[in-house]
py3Dmol code that shows the C-alpha trace and the ligand (Angstrom):
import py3Dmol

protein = """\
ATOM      1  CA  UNK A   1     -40.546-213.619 147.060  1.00  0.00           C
ATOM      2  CA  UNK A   2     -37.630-215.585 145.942  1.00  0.00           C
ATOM      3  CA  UNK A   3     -37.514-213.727 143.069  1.00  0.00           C
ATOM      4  CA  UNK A   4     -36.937-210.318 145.389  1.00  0.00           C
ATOM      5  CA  UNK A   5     -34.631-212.657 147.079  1.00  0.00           C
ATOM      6  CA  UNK A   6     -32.366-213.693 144.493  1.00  0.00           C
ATOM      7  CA  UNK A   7     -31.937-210.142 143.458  1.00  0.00           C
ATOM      8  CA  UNK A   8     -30.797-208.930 146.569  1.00  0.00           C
ATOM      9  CA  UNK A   9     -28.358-211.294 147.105  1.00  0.00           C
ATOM     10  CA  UNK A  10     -26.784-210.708 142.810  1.00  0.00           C
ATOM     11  CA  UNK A  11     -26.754-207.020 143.841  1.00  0.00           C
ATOM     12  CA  UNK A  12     -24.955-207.608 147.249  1.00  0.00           C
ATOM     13  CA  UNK A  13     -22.751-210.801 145.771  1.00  0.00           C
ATOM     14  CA  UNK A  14     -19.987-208.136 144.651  1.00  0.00           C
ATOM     15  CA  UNK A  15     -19.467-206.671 148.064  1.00  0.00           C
ATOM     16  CA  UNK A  16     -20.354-209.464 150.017  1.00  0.00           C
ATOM     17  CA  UNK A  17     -17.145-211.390 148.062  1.00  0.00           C
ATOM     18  CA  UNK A  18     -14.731-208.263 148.219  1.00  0.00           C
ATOM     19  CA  UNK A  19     -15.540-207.939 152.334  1.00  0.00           C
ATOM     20  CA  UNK A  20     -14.684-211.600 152.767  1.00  0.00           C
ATOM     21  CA  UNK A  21     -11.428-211.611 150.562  1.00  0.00           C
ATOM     22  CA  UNK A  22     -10.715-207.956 152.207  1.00  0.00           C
ATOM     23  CA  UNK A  23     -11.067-210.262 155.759  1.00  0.00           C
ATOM     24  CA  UNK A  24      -9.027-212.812 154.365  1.00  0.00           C
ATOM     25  CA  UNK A  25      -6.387-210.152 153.707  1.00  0.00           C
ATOM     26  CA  UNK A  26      -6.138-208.860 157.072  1.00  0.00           C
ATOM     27  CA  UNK A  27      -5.882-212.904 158.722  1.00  0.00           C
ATOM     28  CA  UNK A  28      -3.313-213.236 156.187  1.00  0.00           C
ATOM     29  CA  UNK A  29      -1.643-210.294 157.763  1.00  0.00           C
ATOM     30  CA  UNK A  30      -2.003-211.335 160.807  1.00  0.00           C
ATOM     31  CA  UNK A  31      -0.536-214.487 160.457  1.00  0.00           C
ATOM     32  CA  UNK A  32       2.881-213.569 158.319  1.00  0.00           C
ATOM     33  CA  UNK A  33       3.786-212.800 162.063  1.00  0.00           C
ATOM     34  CA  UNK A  34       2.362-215.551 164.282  1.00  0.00           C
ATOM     35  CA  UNK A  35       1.837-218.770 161.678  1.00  0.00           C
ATOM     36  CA  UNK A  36       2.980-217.876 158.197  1.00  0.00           C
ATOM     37  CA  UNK A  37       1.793-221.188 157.165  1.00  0.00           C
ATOM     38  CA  UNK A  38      -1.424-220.263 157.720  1.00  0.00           C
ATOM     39  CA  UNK A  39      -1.076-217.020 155.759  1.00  0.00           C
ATOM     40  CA  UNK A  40       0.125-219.228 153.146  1.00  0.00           C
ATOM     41  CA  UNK A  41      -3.129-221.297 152.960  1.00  0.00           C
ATOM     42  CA  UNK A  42      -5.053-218.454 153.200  1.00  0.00           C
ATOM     43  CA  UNK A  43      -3.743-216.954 149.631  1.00  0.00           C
ATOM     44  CA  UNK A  44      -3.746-220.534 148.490  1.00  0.00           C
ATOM     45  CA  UNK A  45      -7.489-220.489 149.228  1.00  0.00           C
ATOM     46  CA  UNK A  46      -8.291-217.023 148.024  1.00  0.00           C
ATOM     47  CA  UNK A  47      -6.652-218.123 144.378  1.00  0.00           C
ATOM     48  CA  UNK A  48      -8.232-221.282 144.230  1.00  0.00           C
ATOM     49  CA  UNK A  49     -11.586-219.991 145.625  1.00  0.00           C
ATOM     50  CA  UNK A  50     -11.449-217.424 142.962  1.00  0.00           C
ATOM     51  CA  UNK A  51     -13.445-219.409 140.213  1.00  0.00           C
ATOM     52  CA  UNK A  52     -16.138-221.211 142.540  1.00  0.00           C
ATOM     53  CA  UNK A  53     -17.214-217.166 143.427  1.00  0.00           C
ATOM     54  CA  UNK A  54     -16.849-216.347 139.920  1.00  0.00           C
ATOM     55  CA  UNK A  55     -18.770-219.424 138.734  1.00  0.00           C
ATOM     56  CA  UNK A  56     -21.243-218.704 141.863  1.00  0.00           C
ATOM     57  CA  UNK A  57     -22.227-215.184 140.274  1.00  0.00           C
ATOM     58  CA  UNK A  58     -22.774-216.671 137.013  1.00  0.00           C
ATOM     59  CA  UNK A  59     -25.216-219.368 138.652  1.00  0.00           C
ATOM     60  CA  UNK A  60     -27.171-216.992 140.828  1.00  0.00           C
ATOM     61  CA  UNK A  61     -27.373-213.968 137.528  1.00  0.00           C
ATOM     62  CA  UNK A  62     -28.481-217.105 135.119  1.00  0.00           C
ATOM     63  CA  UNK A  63     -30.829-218.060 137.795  1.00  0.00           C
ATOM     64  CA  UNK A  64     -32.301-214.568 138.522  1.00  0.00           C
ATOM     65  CA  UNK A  65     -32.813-214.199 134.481  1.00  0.00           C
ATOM     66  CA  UNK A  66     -34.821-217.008 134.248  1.00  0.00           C
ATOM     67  CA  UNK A  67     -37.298-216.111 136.765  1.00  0.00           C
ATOM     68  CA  UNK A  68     -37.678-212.841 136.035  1.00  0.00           C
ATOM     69  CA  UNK A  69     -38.433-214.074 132.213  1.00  0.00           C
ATOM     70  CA  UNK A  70     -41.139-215.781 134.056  1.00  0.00           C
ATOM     71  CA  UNK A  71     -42.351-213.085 135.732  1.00  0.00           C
ATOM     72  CA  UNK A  72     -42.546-210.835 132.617  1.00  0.00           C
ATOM     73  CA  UNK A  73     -44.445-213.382 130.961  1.00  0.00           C
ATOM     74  CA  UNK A  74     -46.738-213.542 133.200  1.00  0.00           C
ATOM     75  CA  UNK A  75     -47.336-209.566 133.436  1.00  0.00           C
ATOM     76  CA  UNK A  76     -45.709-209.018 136.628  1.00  0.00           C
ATOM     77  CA  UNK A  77     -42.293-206.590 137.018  1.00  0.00           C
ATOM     78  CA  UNK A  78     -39.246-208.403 138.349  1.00  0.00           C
ATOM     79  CA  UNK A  79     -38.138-204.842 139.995  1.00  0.00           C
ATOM     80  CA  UNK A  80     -41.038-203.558 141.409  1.00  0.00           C
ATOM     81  CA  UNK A  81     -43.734-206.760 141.548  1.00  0.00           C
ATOM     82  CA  UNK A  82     -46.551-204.735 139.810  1.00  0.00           C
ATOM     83  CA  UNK A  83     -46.512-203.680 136.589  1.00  0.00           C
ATOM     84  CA  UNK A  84     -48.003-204.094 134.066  1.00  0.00           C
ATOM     85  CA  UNK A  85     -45.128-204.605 131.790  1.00  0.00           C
ATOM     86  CA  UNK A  86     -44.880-204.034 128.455  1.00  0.00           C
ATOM     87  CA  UNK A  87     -43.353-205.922 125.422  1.00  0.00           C
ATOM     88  CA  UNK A  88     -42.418-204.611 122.272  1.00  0.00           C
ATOM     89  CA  UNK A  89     -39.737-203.846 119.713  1.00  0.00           C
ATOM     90  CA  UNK A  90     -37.193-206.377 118.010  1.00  0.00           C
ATOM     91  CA  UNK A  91     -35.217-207.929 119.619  1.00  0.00           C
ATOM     92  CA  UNK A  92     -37.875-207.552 122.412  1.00  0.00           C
ATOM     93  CA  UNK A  93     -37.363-205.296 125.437  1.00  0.00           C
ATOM     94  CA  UNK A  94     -39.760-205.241 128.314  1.00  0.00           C
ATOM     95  CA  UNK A  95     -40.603-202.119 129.659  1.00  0.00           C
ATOM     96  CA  UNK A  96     -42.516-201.703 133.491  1.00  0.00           C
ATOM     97  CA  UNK A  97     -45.039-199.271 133.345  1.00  0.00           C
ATOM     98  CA  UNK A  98     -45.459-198.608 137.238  1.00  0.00           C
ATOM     99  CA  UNK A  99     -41.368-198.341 138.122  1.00  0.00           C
ATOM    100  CA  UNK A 100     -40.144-197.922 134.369  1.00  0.00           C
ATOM    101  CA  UNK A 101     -37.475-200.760 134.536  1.00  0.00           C
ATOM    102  CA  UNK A 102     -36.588-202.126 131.584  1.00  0.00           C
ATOM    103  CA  UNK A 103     -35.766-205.573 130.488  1.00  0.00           C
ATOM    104  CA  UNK A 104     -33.827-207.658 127.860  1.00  0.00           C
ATOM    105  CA  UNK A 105     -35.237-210.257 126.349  1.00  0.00           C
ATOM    106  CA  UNK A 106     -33.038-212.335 127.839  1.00  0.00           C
ATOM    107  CA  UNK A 107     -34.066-211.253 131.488  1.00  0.00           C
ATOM    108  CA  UNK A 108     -31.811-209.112 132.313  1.00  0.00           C
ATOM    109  CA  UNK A 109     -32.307-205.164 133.545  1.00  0.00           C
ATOM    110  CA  UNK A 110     -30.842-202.682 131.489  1.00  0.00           C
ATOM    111  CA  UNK A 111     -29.210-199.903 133.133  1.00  0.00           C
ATOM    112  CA  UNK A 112     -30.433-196.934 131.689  1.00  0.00           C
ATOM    113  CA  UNK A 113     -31.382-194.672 134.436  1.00  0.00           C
ATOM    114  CA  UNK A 114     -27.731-194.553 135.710  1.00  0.00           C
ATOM    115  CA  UNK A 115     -26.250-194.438 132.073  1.00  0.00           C
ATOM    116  CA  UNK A 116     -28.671-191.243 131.389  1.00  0.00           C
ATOM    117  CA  UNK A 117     -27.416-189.236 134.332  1.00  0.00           C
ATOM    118  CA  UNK A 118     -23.931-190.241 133.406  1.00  0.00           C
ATOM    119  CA  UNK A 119     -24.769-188.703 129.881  1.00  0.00           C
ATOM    120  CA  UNK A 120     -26.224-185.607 131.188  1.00  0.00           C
ATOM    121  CA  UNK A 121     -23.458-185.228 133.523  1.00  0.00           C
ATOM    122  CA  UNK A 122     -20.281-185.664 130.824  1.00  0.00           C
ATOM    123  CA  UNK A 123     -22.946-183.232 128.883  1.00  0.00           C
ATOM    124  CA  UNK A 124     -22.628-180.759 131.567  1.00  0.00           C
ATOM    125  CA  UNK A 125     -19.327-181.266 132.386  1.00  0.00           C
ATOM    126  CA  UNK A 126     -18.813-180.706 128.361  1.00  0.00           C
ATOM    127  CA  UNK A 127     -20.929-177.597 128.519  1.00  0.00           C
ATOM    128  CA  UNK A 128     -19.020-175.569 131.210  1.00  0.00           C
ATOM    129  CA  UNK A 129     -15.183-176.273 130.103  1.00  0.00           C
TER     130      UNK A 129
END
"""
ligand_1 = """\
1
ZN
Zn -41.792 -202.219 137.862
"""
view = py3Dmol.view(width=600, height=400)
view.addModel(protein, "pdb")
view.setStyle({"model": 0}, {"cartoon": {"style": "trace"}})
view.addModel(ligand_1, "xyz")
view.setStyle({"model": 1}, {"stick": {}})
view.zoomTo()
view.show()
């Protein structure tokens, strides 16, 4: 449960950081008129805030790759909660046989659905010119 948690919130982080620096932005625009001192400390903030989110990502991604090492270990797919999932190859990726997500070794999921379809697309893309 945590687990389904944590990812959630790494694949929302992103956006959820962008909407609150994009609502930052429009207060700062607001205030260039009414309090530019406030505008002021507002990109004063944003700058200096800029490595705590940064660092923040790196925390929560370190976090979810640890516990999803210890749910491959123990059988069970970080992605889907099933599995089973299988380990194999050198350096070891983890594969889920019920959703097909794979894994690094490290933890982390590997992209390949979305890098495939990019591939085939660029392929067709190549095809027709
Ligand atoms: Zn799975």
């Amino acid at each position: 449960m945590v687990l389904r948690i944590l990812r959630f919130v790494n694949r929302a982080y992103a956006f959820a950081a962008f909407a609150i620096y994009l609502a930052a932005f429009v207060v700062a625009s607001i205030c260039v008129f009414t309090f530019p001192l406030g505008a002021l400390a507002l990109v004063v903030l944003g700058v200096l805030s800029l490595a705590f989110v940064a660092l923040g990502r790196d925390v929560l991604q370190a976090l979810e790759r640890w516990m999803s090492r210890g749910a491959l270990r123990a059988g069970r797919c970080p992605a889907c909660r099933m599995g089973p999932v299988d380990g194999a190859g050198s350096p070891r990726v983890w594969t889920c046989r019920g959703c097909a997500a794979r894994f690094e070794a490290d933890g982390s999921q590997m992209q390949t659905v979305a890098f495939e379809r990019e591939a085939d697309a660029e392929g067709d893309a190549l095809r027709t010119a």
